[in-house]
N, C-alpha and C positions, 0 to 999 in steps of 0.2 A: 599356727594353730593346728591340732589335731583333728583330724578327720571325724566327724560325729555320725552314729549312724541312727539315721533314720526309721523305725519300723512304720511305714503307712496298715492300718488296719481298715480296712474295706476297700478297693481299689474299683470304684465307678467312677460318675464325671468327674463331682468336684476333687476327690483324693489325686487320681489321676493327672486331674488339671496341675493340681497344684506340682505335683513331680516331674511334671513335662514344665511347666515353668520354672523352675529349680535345675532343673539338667538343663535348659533351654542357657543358662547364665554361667558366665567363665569362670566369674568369682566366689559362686558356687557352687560347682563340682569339684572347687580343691577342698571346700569345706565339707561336705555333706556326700555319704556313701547311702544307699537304701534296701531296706527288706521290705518283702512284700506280702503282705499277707491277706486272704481271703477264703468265709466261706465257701466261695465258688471258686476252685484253685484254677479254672481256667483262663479267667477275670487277671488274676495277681500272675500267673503265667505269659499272657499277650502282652500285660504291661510290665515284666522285666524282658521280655525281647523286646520291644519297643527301646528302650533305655539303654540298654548294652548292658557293659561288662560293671559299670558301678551299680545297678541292682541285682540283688539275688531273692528267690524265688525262696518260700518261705514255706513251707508243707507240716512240719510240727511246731507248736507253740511254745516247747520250751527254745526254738534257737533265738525269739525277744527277746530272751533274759538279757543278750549282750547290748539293747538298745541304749542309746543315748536321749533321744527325744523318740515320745509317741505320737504318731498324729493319728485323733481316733475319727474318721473318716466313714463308719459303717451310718446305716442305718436308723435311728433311734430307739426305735423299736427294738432292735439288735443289740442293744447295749449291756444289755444283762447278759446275755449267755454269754457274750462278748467276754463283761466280765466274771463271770465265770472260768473261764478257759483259759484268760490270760493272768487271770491272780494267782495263781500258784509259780506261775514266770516272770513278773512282771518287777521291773528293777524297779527299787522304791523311790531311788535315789536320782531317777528320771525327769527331764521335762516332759509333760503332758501336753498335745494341743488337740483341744473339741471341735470340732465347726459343726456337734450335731444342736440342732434347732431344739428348745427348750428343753436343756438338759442342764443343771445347773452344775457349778464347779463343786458347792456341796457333796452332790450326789454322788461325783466324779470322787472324789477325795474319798468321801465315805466308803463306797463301794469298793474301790481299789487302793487302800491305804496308800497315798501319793500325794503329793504337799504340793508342789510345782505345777501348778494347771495353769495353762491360760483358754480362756476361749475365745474363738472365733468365729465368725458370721459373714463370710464370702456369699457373694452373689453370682448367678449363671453366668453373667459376661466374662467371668475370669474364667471362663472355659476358653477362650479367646484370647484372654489376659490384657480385658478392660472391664476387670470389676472391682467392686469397692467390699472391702473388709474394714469388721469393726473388732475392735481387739480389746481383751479385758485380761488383767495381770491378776492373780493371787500377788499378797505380798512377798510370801518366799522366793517370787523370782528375783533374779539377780540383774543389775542392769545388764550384762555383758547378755546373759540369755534374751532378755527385753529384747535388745538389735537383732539378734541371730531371728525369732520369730519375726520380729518388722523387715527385716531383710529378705526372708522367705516368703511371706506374701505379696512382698512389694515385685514379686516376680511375676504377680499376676494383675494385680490390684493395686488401686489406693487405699493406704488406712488409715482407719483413723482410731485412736487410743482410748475409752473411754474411762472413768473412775470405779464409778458404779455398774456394777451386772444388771442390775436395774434397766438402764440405761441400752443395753444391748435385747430388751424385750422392748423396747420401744422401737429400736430404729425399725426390728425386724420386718415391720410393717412396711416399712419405707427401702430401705437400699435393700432388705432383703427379699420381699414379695414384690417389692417397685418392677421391677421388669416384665413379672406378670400383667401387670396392667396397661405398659406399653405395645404388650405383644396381642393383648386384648382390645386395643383399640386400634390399632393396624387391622386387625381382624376385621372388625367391623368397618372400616372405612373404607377395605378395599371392597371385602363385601356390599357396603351401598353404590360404587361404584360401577359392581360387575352387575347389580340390579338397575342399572343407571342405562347400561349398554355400553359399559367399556369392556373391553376384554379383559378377562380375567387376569391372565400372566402379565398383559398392561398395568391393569390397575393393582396388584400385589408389589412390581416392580417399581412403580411411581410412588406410593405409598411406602416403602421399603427405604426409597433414597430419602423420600419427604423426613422422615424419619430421622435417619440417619443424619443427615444434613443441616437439619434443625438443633440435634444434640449435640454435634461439632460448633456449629455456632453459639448456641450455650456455654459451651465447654470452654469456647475460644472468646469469648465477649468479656468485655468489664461491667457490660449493663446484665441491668437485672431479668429476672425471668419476664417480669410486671411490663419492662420496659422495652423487650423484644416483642414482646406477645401485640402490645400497641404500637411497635413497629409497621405490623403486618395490617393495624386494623382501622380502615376509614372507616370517618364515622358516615353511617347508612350505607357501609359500603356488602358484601357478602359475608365477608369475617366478621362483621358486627353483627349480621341477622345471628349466624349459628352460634356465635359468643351471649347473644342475648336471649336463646334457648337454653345453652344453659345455665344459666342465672337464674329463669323462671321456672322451665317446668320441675317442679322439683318430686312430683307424682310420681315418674317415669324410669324403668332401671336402666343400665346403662347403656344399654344396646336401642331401646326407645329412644334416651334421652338424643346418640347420635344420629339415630333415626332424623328426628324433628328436625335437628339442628339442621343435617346435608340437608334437608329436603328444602328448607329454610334460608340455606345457600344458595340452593338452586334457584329457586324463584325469585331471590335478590338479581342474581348474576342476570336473569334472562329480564328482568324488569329494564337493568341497566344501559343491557344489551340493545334494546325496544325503543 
């Protein structure tokens, strides 16, 4: 197979990520060369020295023209001028991949006459290369392109394929924002702890593995979330008082609700304790 190159167009985390996971893989460096391009050329700069001699450094935007696939990578906001700049270069006869957050392949297609879109929807862990992508085809792709994109992400991620576009403003709440909410309630938990009188770098650390450890067991389990979760939970035991917080208080926002709950634990635990 022929060498395809690549143009990355915005090179921050996730662009980034994803070209460090792609050079990271054997059987993909014989396939995949890269340019790099950004508004901020010192951005696209760092990360062709990072990479070596298969990236090159991208400074005018007619050298796209020679691209093979696009990955558009910027900003959302950014997408206009974006295309602007790049449609008088831009090979028609290109793969396109989006991963910008509610930008539809419509608008993609429309805006930059280009039939071949797929979009994509990575999460922050694949800055790590433990995130989940969700992947959405136009029909003009071809299967043989299909693999080369599922190939590409799966260097950082899991994906998964979906029919409908539709369908990728649904997940975005879930695998897309989902990490926000884990990192949000780490927050708060280490936080009632350091209010509790644990040390702080204690309780972010405990909290951090809790975490961690828990998601590996999910990850590694045949049982369900339902059935891990009542694993952990005697009945009248501490995990039941703060499981039974929240159930009921439903007044309360999120940071409340864990509030009651620890606080809820606590007084179980020290009942127990007596």
């Amino acid at each position: 197979m022929a060498q395809k190159k690549l143009a990355l167009l915005g090179c921050g985390k996730m662009g980034g990520a994803l070209v460090r996971g792609i050079s990271s893989v054997a059987s993909m460096q014989e396939q995949v060369n890269f340019l790099l391009y950004d508004v901020d050329v010192k951005k696209a700069s760092a990360l062709a020295l990072e990479i070596g001699d298969r990236a090159a450094l991208v400074e005018e935007v007619k050298q796209l023209a020679i691209a093979d696939i696009y990955l558009v990578a910027c900003k959302p906001q950014q997408f206009d001028n974006l295309a602007v700049t790049l449609g008088p270069s831009i090979n028609h006869e290109a793969l396109l991949i989006s991963i910008l957050a509610g930008t539809s392949v419509a608008k993609i297609m429309d805006t930059l006459a280009i039939s071949k879109v797929v979009r994509a929807m990575p999460n922050t862990p694949a800055l790590i290369g433990e995130g989940v992508t969700a992947l959405f085809f136009t029909k003009a792709i071809q299967k043989n392109d299909r693999q080369l994109v599922w190939e590409l992400f799966k260097t950082i991620s899991n994906c998964y394929i979906f029919d409908k576009e539709e369908e990728l403003n649904v997940i975005t709440g879930f695998s897309g924002s989902g990490p926000a909410y884990f990192f949000e309630i780490a927050r708060i938990l280490s936080a009632e702890m350091i209010k509790m009188g644990i040390a702080a770098e204690v309780s972010r650390e405990m909290i951090k593995y809790t975490m961690l450890g828990a998601a590996k067991l999910l990850a590694q389990s045949s049982e369900s979330a339902e059935t891990l979760r009542n694993n952990v939970t005697s009945p009248q035991g501490v995990t039941y008082e703060a499981l039974e917080v929240f159930k009921n208080e439903r007044s309360k926002n999120l940071e409340e609700l864990f509030q009651s709950a620890m606080s809820a634990a606590y007084k179980r635990a020290g009942q127990l304790a007596s």
